[in-house]
C-alpha positions in Angstrom: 74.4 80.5 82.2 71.3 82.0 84.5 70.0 85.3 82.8 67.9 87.8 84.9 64.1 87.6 84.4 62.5 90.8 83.2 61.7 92.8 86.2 57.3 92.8 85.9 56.1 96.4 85.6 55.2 97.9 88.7 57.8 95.6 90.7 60.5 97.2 92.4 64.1 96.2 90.8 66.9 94.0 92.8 70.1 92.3 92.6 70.6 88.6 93.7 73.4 89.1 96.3 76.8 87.8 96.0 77.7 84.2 97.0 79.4 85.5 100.1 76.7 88.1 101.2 74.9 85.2 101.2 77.2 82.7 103.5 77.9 85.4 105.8 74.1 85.4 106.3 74.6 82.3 107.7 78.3 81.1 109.4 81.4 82.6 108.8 85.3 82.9 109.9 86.8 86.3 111.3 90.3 86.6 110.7 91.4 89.7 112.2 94.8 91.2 110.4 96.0 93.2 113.4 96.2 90.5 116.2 98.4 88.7 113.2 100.5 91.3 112.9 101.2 92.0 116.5 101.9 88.7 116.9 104.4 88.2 114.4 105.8 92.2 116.0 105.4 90.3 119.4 107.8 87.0 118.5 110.0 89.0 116.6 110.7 90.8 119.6 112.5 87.2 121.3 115.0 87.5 118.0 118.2 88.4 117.1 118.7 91.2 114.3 120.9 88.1 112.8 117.8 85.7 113.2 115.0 85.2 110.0 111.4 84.7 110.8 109.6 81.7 108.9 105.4 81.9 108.8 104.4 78.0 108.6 101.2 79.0 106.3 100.7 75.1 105.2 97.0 73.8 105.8 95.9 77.2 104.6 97.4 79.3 107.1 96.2 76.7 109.5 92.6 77.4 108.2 93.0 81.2 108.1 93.7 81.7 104.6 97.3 81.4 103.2 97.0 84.4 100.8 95.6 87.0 103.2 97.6 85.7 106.2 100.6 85.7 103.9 100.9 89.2 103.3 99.6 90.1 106.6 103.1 88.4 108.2 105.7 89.3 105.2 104.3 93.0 106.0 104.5 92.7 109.7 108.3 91.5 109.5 108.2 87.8 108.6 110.5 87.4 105.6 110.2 83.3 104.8 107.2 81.5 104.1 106.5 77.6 105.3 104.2 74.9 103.3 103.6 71.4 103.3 103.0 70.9 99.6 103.8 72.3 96.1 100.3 73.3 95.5 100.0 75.6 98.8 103.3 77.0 97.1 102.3 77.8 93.7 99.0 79.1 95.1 101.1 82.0 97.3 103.0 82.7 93.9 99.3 83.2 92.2 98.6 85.7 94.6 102.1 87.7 93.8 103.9 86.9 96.9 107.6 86.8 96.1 109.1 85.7 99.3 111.1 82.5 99.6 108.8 79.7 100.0 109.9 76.5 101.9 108.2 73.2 100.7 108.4 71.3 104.2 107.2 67.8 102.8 108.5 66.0 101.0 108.9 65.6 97.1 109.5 62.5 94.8 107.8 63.3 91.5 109.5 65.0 88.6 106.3 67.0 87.8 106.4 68.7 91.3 110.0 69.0 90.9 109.1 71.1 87.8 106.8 73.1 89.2 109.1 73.8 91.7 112.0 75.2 89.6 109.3 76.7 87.4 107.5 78.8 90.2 110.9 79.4 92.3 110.0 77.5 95.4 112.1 75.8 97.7 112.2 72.0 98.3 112.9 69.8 101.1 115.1 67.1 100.9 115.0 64.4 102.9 117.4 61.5 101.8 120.3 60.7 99.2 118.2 59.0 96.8 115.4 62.5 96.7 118.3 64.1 95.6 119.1 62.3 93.0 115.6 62.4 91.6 115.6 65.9 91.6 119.0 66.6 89.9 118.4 64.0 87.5 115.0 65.8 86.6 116.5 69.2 86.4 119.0 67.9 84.0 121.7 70.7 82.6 119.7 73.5 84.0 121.9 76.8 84.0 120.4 77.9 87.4 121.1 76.0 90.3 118.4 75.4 92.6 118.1 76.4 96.2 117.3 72.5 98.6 117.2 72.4 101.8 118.1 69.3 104.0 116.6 67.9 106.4 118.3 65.6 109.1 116.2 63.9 111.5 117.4 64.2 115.0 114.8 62.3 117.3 111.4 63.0 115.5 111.5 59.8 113.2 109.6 61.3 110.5 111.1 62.8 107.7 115.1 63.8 106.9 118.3 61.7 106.8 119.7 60.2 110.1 121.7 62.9 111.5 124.7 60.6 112.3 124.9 60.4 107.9 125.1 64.2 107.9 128.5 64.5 106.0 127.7 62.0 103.4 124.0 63.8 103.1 125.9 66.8 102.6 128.7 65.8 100.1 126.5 63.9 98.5 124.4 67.1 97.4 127.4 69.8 97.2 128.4 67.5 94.5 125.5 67.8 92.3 125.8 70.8 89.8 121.9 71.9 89.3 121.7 71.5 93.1 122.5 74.8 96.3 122.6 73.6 99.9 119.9 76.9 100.8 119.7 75.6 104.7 120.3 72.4 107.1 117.5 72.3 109.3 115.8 69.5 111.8 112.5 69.7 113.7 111.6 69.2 117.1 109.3 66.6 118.5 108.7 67.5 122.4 109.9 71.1 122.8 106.3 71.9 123.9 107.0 69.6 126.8 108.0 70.9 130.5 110.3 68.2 130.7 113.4 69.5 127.9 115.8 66.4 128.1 114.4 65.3 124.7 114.3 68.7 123.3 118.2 68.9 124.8 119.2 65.4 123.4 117.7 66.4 119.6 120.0 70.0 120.1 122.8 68.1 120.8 122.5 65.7 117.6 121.8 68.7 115.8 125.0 70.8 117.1 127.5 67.1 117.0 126.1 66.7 113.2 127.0 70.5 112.5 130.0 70.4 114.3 131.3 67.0 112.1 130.2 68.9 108.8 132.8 71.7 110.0 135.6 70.0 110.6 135.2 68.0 107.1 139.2 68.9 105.6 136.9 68.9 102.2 135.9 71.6 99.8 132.6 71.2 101.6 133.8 72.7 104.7 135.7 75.2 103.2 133.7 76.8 100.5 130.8 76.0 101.2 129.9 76.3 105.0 132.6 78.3 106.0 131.3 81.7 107.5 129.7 84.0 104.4 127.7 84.7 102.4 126.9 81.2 100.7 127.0 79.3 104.4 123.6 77.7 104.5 121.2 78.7 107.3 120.7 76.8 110.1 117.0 76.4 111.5 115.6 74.2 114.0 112.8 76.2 116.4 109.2 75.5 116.0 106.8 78.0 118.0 107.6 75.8 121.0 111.5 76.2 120.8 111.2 80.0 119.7 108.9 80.4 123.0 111.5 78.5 125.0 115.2 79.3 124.6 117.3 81.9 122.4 120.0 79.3 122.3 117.9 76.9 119.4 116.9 80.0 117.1 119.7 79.5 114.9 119.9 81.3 112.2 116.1 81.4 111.1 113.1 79.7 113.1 110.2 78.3 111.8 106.9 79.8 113.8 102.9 78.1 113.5 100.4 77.9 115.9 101.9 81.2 118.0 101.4 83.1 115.0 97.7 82.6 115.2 97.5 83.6 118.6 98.0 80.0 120.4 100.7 78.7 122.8 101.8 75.4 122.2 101.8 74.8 126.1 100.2 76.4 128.9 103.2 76.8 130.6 104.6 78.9 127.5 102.3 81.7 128.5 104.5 84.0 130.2 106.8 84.3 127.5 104.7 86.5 125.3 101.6 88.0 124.8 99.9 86.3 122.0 96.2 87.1 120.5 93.8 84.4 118.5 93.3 85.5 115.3 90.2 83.5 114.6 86.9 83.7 115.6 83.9 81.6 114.8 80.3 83.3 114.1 77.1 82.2 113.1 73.5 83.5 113.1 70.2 82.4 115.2 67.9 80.7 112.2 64.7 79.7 114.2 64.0 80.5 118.0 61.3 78.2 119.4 59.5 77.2 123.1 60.0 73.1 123.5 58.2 71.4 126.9 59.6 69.5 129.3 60.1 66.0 128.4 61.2 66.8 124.7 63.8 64.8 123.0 66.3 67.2 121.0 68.0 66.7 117.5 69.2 63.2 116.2 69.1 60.1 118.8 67.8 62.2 121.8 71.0 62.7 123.0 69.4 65.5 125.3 65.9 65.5 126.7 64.8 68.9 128.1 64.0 68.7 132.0 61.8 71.7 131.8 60.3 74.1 129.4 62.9 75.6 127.3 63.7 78.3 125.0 65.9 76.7 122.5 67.8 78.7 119.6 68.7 77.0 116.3 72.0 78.0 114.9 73.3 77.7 110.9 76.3 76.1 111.7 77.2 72.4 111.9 80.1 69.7 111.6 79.8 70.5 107.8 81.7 73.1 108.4 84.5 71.7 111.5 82.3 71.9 114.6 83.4 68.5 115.9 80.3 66.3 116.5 81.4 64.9 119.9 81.5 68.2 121.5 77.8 67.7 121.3 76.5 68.5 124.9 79.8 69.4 125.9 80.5 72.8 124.2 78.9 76.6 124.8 78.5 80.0 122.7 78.6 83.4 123.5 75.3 85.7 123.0 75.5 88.7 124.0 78.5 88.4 126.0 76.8 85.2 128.0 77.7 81.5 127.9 74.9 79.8 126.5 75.2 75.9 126.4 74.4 73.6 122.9 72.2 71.0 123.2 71.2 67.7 121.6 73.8 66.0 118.9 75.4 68.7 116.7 73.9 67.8 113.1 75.9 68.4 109.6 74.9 72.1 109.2 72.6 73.4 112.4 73.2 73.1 115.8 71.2 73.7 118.9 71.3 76.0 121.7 69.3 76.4 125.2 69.0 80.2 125.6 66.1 80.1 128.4 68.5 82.6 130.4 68.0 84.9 127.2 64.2 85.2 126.7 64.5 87.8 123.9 66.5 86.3 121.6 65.7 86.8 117.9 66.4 85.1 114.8 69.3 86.5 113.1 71.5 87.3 116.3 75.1 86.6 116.0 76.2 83.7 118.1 80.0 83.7 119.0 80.8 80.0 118.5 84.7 80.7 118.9 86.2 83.6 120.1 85.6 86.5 122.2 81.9 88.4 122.9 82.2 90.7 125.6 84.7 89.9 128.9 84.0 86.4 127.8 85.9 84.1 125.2 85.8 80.8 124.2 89.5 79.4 122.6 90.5 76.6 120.2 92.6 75.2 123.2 88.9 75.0 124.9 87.6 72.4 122.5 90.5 70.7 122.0 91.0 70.2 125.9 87.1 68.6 125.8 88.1 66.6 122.7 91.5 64.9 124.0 93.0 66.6 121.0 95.3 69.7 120.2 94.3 72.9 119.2 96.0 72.9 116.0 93.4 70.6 114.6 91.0 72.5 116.1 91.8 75.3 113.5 92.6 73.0 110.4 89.5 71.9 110.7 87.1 74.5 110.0 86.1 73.9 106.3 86.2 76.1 102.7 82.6 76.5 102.9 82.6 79.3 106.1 83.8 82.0 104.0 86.8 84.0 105.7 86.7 87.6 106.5 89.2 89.8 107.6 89.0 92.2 110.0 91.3 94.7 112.0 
């Protein structure tokens, strides 16, 4: 452990500033609370009374902080949470959140199958033989355990075919340490114009649920029939929940609109939707560079007159995708100022000739909004070939997040 040196007589006393005094001094992330919450105000708005609200908070929050953004939503009117792994879970229940807590991968060992019982989350089930697994490892457990299955319906990735619904189904009603919770499938094109997909998965969805109803077993009786034990029914991503009341089921399971993004630009008219994220960094050096002078690794960009050029402490350390080098701009001042030269781990470089004055330490808006002007996730992503949601996974642990609003 560092202890303080003796402060020399005569010399004026100080206190080394905390870790994130000092990142902020450099490149940071702005979550701002209030455009969270009116978002989630905004979608629940498109739902029924009848019709539960699921934050998908996996990737941390989509790189905006689980915990904050968790209690942000839960407070706003979201009442089910959304992960990808038992870790993202058990570090919501660290925090104190109580809510229910969906594991939306999927789960094969019997120490995350523990953990799960253990911190009262919610798993995923995907196939016969999952199942299995898990009620072997629970054993004679007095308390059953809420699952949820998952049939696949066009998306090829995880669940059970949805044409072996009812043995899916029987198969797990018949396990004693085991509580059908929901029956839920996910969409793969409802973000596309074009809905016959989308339509064909809905149909699978409604033809597998209609089968398990008609079942002349305990199943359909006790178990589905319309009460208070039915298992909920959930198959809208932001897309769907955008698109039509008709696939919000019983509970939908909301992402990227949460954050402020529209999974289609032809989704915009449906709601009014705010980023939550912004990007910022500070001005470290300001310097005068002649015509003819190469700039940052490879000399990627050679200057074609004198130029004012404005280094910046941020880099693709810290998710500013390297080949957006030369392509990408920054606010100032409310101005678009283009970045020059290849973007290098932790600094990049800026041409801000049209701002003569600019000093070191200025904040540079590298996402987000400065003025009438605003530069989006969907921007980068549209430069990259890529979607926006790995635009905001990306950003790394080292930009420290602060909330605002």
């Amino acid at each position: 452990m560092l202890e303080a040196a003796e402060t020399p007589v005569g010399a004026a006393p100080w206190e080394c500033p905390n870790i994130l005094q000092m990142q902020c001094d450099r490149a940071w992330v702005e979550i701002d609370l209030k455009a969270l919450a009116d978002n989630v105000q905004q979608i629940k708005r498109l739902l029924s009374p009848q019709t539960a609200l699921m934050a998908v908070v996996k990737a941390d929050a989509y790189g905006h902080g689980a915990c904050i953004v968790a209690k942000t939503v839960l407070g706003a009117g979201a009442s089910w949470l959304g992960v990808a792994t038992v870790p993202e879970g058990i570090e919501l229940r660290e925090a104190g959140i109580e809510a229910p807590v969906l594991i939306l991968g999927a789960v094969n060992t019997p120490n995350q199958i523990r953990a799960i019982a253990h911190w009262k989350l919610q798993p995923t089930l995907c196939t016969p033989q999952q199942a299995l697994i898990f009620a072997e490892t629970l054993g004679k457990q007095e308390q059953k355990l809420p699952v949820h299955l998952k049939l696949d319906t066009g998306m090829s990735r995880l669940g059970t075919p949805w044409q072996n619904a009812a043995e899916f189904v029987q198969l797990v009603h018949s396990l004693p340490n085991l509580q059908i919770a929901s029956i839920y499938s996910h969409l793969a094109t409802a973000d596309d114009p074009d809905p016959s997909c989308m339509r064909q998965q809905q149909e699978r969805f409604q033809e597998a649920i209609r089968f398990l109803l008609s079942l002349d077993t305990g199943y359909s009786t006790s178990v589905y029939a319309k009460g208070m034990n039915s298992p909920r029914l959930h198959f809208a991503n932001s897309a769907a929940t955008l698109t039509d009341p008709a696939l919000h089921y019983d509970m939908v399971r909301v992402g990227l609109a949460l954050y402020g993004l529209y999974p289609a630009a032809h989704l915009k008219p449906a709601i009014d939707l705010k980023p939550a994220l912004q990007v910022k960094a500070r001005v470290t050096q300001v310097k005068t560079i002649a015509a003819g002078s190469g700039v940052s690794y490879g000399y990627k960009f050679i200057a074609s007159q004198d130029m004012r050029l404005a280094v910046v402490g941020i880099g693709y350390a810290d998710g500013i995708p390297r080949n957006l080098s030369n392509k990408m701009k920054v606010l100032i001042r409310g101005q678009m100022v283009p970045q020059v030269g290849a973007i290098t781990m932790d600094q990049l470089m800026l041409d801000v000739s049209g701002i003569p004055d600019v000093q070191t330490g200025e904040v540079v808006t590298v996402l987000g909004q400065d003025g009438d002007m605003e530069i989006r996730a969907d921007d980068w992503a549209a430069a990259l070939g890529t979607i926006s949601w790995e635009i905001l996974c990306g950003f790394k642990h080292r930009l420290p997040r602060v909330a605002i609003g």
